[in-house]
N, C-alpha and C positions, 0 to 999 in steps of 0.2 A: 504494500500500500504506500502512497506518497500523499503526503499534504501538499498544497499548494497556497500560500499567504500571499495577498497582493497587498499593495501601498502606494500610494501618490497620485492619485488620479484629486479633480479638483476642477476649476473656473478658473478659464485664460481667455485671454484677449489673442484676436488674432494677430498671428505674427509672434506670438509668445511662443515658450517651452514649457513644459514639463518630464518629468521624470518617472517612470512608472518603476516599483519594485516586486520580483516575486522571489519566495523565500521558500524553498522545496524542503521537506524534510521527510522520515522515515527512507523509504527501502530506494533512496537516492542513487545509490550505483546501477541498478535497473533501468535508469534514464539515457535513453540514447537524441533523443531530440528535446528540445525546449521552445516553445512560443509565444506569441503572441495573437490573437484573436481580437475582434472585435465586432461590435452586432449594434448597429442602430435603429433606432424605431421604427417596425416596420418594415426593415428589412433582415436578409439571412446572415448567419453568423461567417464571418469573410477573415483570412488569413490575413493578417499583417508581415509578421517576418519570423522566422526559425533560426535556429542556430542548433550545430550537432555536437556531441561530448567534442571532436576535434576542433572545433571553433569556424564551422563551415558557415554559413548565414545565407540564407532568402530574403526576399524582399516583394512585397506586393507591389508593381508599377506604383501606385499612386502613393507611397509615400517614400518610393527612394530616391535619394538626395534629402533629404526632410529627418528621416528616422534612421534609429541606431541601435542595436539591439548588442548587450553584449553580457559578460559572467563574471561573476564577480572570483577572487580568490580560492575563495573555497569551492565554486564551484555550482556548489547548490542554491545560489541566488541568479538570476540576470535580471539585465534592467535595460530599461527602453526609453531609449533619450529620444523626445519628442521636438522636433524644434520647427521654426515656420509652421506652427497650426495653422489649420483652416477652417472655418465653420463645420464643413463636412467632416470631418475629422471626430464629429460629436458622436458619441458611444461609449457605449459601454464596456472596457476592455478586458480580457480576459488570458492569464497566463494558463498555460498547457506545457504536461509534460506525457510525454509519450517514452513508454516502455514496452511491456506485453499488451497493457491496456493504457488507455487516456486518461488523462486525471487534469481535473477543472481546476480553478481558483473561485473566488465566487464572485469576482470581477469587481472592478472601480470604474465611476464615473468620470468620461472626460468632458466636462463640456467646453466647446470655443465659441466665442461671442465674436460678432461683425463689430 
């Protein structure tokens, strides 16, 4: 089983950053990819960026150049540096880790104001 803790989600101005944190714990060596998700009102839940135990990383068209996804030290955190928000950018974010099975975080609000 793996926990997933998220942090940082919050109200920006467009053209702002933020910082998203997720915080993986229990049976963490079973992790071979790590994410990012996110899902706005109304619509389907849409990948943002991945990153694999070697430090491989994806990126959805729409926010590369803009976003950063990367791991912290230890390993079982990454974090998603968000910068040049956009209105559309508003959702609800959601960390993922994928092992045998998928494990959720239970997501943070991002919202960005015009």
């Amino acid at each position: 089983q793996v926990q997933l803790v998220e942090s940082g989600g919050g109200l920006v101005q467009a053209g702002g950053s933020l910082r998203l944190s997720c915080a993986a714990s229990g049976n963490i060596f079973s992790i071979n990819v790590m994410g990012w998700y996110r899902q706005a009102p109304g619509k389907q839940r849409e990948l943002v960026t991945t990153i694999t135990s070697d430090g491989t990383t994806t990126y959805a068209d729409s926010v590369k150049g803009r976003f950063t996804i990367s791991r912290g030290n230890a390993k079982n955190t990454v974090y998603l540096q968000m910068n040049s928000l956009k209105p559309v950018d508003t959702a609800v974010y959601y960390c993922n880790a994928h092992s045998l099975l998928n494990y959720w975080g239970q997501g943070t609000q991002v919202t960005v104001s015009s």
